[in-house]
C-alpha positions in Angstrom: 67.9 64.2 157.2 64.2 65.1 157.4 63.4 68.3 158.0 60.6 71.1 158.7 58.5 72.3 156.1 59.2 69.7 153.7 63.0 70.2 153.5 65.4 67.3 153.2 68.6 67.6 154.1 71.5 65.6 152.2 75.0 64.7 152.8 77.4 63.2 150.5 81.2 62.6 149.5 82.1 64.5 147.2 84.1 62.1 144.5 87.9 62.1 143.1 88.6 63.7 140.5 91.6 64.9 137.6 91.4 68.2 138.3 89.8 70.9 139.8 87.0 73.2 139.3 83.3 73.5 138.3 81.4 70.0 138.2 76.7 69.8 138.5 76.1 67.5 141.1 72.5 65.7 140.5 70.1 64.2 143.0 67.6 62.2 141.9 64.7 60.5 144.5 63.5 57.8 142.8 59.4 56.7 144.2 58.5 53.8 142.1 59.1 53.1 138.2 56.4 55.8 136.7 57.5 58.3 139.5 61.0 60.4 140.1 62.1 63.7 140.9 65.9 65.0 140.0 67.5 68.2 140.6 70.7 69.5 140.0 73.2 71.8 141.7 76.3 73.4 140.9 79.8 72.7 143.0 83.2 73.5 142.9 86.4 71.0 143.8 89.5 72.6 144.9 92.4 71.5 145.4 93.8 70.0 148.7 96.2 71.7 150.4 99.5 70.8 149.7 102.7 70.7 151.9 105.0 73.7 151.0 108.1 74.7 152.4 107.5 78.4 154.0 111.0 79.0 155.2 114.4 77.3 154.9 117.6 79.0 156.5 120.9 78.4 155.2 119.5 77.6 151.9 123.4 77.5 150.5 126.3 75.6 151.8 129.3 73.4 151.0 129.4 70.3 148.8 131.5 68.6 151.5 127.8 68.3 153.0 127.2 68.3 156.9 125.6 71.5 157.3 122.5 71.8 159.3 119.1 73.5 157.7 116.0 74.2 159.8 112.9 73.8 157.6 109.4 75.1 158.3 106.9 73.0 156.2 103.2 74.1 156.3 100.4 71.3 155.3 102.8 68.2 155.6 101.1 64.9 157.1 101.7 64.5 161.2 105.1 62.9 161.9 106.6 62.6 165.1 109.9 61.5 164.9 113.2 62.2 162.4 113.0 58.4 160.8 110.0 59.6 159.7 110.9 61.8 157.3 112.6 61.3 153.6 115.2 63.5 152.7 116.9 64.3 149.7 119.0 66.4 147.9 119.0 65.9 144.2 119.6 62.6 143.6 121.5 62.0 146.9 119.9 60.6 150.4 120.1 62.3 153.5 118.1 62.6 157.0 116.5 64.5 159.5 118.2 65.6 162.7 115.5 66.5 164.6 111.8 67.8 164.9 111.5 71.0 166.2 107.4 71.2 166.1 104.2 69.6 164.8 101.1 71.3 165.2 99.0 73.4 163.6 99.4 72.5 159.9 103.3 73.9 160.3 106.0 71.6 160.7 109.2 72.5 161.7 112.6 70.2 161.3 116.4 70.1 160.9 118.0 68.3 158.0 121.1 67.9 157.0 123.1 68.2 153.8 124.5 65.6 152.2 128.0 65.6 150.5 127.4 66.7 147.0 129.4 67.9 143.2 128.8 70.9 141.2 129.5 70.1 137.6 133.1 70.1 135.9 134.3 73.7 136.2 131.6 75.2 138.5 131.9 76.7 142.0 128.3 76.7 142.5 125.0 74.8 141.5 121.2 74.4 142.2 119.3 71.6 143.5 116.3 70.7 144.8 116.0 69.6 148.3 112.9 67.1 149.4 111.2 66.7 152.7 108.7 64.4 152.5 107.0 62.0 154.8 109.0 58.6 154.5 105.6 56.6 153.7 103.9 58.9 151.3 107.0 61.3 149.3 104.6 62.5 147.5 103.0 64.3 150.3 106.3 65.9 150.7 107.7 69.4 150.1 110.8 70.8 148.0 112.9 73.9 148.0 115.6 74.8 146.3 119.2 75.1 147.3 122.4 76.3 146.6 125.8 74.0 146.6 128.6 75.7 146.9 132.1 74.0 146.0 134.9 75.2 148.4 138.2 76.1 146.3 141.2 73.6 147.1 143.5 74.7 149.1 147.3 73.8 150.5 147.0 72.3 154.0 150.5 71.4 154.6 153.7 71.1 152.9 156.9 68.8 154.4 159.4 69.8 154.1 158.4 73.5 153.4 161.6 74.4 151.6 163.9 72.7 148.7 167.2 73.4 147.3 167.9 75.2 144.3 169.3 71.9 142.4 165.9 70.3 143.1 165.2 66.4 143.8 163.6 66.9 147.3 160.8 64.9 148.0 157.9 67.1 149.5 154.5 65.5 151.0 151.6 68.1 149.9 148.2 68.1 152.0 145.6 69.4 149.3 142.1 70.2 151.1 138.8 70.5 148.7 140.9 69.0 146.0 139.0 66.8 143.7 139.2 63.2 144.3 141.4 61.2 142.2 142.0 57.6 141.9 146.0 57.6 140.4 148.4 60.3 140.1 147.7 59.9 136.3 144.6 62.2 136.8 147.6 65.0 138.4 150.0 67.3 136.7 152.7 69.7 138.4 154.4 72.2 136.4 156.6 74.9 137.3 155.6 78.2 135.4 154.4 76.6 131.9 156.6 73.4 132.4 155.0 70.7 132.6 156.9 68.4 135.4 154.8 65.2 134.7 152.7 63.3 137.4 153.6 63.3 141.1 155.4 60.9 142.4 153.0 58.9 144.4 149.3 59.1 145.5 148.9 58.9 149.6 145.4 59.5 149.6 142.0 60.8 148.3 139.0 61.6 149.0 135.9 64.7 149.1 137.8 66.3 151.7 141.7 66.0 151.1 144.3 64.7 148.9 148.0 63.9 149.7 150.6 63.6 147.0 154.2 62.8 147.2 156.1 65.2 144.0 159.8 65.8 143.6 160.6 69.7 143.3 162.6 70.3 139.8 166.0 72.2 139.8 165.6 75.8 139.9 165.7 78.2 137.0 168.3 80.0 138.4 170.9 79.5 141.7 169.9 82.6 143.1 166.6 81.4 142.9 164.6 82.1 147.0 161.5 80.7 146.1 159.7 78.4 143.6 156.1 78.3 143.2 154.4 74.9 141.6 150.8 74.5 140.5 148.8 71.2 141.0 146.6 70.4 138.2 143.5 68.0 138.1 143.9 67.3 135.3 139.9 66.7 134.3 138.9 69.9 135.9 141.7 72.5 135.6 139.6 75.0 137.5 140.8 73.3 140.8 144.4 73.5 140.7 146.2 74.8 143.6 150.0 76.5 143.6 152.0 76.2 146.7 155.5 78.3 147.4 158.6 76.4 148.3 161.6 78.1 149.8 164.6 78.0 148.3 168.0 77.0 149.8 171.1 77.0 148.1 173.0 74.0 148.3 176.6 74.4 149.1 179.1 71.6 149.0 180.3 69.5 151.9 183.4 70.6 153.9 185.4 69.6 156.5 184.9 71.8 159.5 187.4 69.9 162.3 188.8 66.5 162.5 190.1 64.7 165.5 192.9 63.5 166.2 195.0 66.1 164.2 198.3 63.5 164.3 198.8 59.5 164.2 201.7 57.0 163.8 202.8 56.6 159.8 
């Protein structure tokens, strides 16, 4: 653009580069071949601003996944809807509830947590979570965040009681207990006895496990209560115990009998 006093005044794209920093820019005005002028000038690349995750609340929660996180994201592209969005914890997949806000360079979102696994023998782990827009993910922001595997516990028990010569069939509920596929992968024992495998599988999955196992005899007729531990067997860290009560089991007898006299 021409200016006053002789000034020129130029506007250019600056190019793409590695790596920022530094660089000398040239211009040279070029008249015919035995005439040219060049001068140089220093510039500086920066880098663009990148998406960042400025806050993040809970930033912990359950591997049985479906907890909610709100995530403020400063510098990510324009969305406008949840399908817009990537989302991922580690290696698993997950999505976007809602959008709370996009303006300003801040974005603000709900996500939601996918179901997830520590490692063998751990109660807690660290990932990193990904928001990212769904066209560009590597546009995107991560945080990190904190699984936390709930200990198993005993849901139910039925019957809640045995006798103290044993061989009552008992359906356990197990909650948080580790998946397994055959009751192969399932000890019982009674103290340090090992009682073998269950009797039968009902069901498994993330959330809860239902075995059928056979209470033993009792170490001792005046036994009240017997307590059993459940053992996974390829991560003993989740085993559960449960407490049975303890009947005694008395033999039959005749209380009354009707009519008390018959013909011979």
């Amino acid at each position: 653009v021409p200016g006053t006093n002789g000034d020129t005044t130029l506007y250019f794209t600056s190019p793409a580069v590695a790596a920022a920093g530094a660089v000398t820019g040239t211009v040279t005005m070029v008249g015919d071949a035995m005439y040219s002028v060049s001068s140089s000038f220093a510039f500086s690349l920066v880098e663009g601003a990148r998406a960042r995750v400025s806050f993040a609340y809970p930033t912990a929660a359950s591997t049985a996944g479906g907890t909610k996180v709100r995530v403020s994201i400063a510098n990510l592209p324009p969305i406008s809807a949840p399908t817009e969005l990537l989302v991922r914890f580690g290696s698993s997949l997950s999505y976007a509830d809602a959008v709370i806000s996009a303006a300003d360079a801040r974005t603000e979102v709900v996500i939601v947590v996918p179901p997830g696994a520590c490692p063998t023998g751990k109660q807690q782990c660290l990932i990193e979570a990904l928001v990212a827009p769904l066209t560009n993910p590597a546009a995107g922001a991560s945080f990190t965040f904190q699984y936390t595997s709930p200990f198993p516990s005993v849901a139910s028990v039925m019957p809640d009681s045995s006798t103290t010569s044993g061989g009552t069939r008992h359906i356990v509920s197990l909650k948080n207990f580790p998946r397994v596929f055959a009751v192969g992968e399932v000890a019982v024992f009674s103290g340090a006895t090992n009682l073998g495998r269950p009797a039968a599988l009902r069901y498994s999955d993330a959330f809860e496990t239902v075995l059928e196992i056979v209470a033993p005899p009792a170490a001792s007729s005046a036994a009240t209560a017997m307590r059993l531990k459940i053992v996974p067997l390829f991560d003993w860290s989740k085993s559960v115990e449960l407490t049975l009560a303890l009947e005694s089991e008395t033999e039959a007898s005749v209380v009354s009998f009707w009519p008390r006299s018959g013909p011979v």
